[in-house]
N, C-alpha and C positions, 0 to 999 in steps of 0.2 A: 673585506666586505663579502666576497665570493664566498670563503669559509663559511663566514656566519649564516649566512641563506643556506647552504646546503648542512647545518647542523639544525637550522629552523626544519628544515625538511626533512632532518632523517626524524627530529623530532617529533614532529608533526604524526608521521607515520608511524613511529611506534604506536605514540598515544591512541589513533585511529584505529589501530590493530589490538593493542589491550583491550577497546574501550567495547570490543564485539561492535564494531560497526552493520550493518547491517540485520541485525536482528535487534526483535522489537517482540517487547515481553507483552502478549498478546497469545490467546488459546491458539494451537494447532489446527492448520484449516483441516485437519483431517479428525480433529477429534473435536466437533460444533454438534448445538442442540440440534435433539431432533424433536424436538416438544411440538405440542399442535399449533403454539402461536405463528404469528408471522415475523421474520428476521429481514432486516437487510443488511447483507452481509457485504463491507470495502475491502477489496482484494485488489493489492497492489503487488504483482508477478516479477519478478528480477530475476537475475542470473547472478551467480556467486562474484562474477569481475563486473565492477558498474562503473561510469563514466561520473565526473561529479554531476551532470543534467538528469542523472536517474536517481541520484540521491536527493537531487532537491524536488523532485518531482515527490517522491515516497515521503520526503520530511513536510514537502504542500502540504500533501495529500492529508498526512497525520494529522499533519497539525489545525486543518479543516476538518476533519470528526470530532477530533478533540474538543473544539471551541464552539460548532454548532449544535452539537449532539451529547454534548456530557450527558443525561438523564436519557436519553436512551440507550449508551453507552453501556452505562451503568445497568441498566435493566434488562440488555443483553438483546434490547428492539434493533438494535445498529450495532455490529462487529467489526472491527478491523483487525483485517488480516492482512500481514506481510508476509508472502510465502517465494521460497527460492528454488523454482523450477528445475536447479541444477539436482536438486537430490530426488534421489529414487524412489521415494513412496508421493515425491509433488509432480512426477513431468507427467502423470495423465491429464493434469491442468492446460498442458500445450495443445495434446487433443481437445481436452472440452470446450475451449473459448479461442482455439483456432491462434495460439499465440505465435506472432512472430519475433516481439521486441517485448520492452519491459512494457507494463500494461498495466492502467486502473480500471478494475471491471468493477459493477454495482449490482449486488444480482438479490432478486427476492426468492426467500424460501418457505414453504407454507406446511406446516405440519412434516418437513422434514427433506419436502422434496423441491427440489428451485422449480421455480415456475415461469426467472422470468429473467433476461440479467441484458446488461450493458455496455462495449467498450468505451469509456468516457475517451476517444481519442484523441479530443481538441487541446488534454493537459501537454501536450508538445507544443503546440501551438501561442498556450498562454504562458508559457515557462517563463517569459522574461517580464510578466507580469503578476503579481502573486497576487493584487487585490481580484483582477480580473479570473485568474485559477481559483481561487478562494471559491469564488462568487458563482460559477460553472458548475466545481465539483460540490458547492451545497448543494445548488439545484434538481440537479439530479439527481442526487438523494434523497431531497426531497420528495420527488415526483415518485418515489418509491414508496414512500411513508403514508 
């Protein structure tokens, strides 16, 4: 039985490891509109090593734009961005929004320049409830729109 579990596992982590975990096919926060409209733009901040609590935080998180915001999504009104702080042209992001840990920021941009942003910090706090995360992280977004 031991065996088995640890072939589940190594399993597991190949699959995890082909499958590009952690990236999320989504424009480059470094190459976004700069048009006159207004954007609001979900940036969810990680580091290349993540605990599983940072991934279900980022997979929340997604999957709350996703579902509230298709048609702004799509229209480029609400972005989400997964970006990984580890690399060299993202850690000015650690300056700009004062980052310590993995982080969902919400920030509005107006003809190209932010004007306004967020650290939604209480998705730690709702982790072990995803209707309650859900329900937080629309809000706030909302409040942006």
């Amino acid at each position: 039985m031991t065996i088995f579990r640890l072939q589940i596992l190594v399993i597991t982590s190949i699959a995890v490891i082909l499958s590009g975990c952690g990236k999320v096919a989504s424009p480059s926060a470094q190459n976004l509109q700069t048009g006159p409209g207004k954007e609001i733009r979900v940036y969810y901040f990680h580091r290349t090593l993540r605990c599983p609590n940072c991934l279900k935080i980022e997979s929340l998180a997604r999957e709350t734009v996703q579902t509230f915001f298709p048609v702004e999504l799509e229209s480029g009104t609400v972005q989400w961005h997964a970006v990984n702080v580890d690399e060299e042209d993202k850690k000015h992001f650690v300056d700009d929004y004062g980052l310590s840990t993995q982080t969902l920021i919400v920030a509005e941009f107006s003809g190209g320049k932010q004007s306004r942003w967020k650290n939604l910090d209480k998705v730690w706090d709702l982790l072990d409830n995803d209707v309650d995360f859900g329900q937080y992280v629309e809000m706030e977004i909302r409040d942006y729109l």
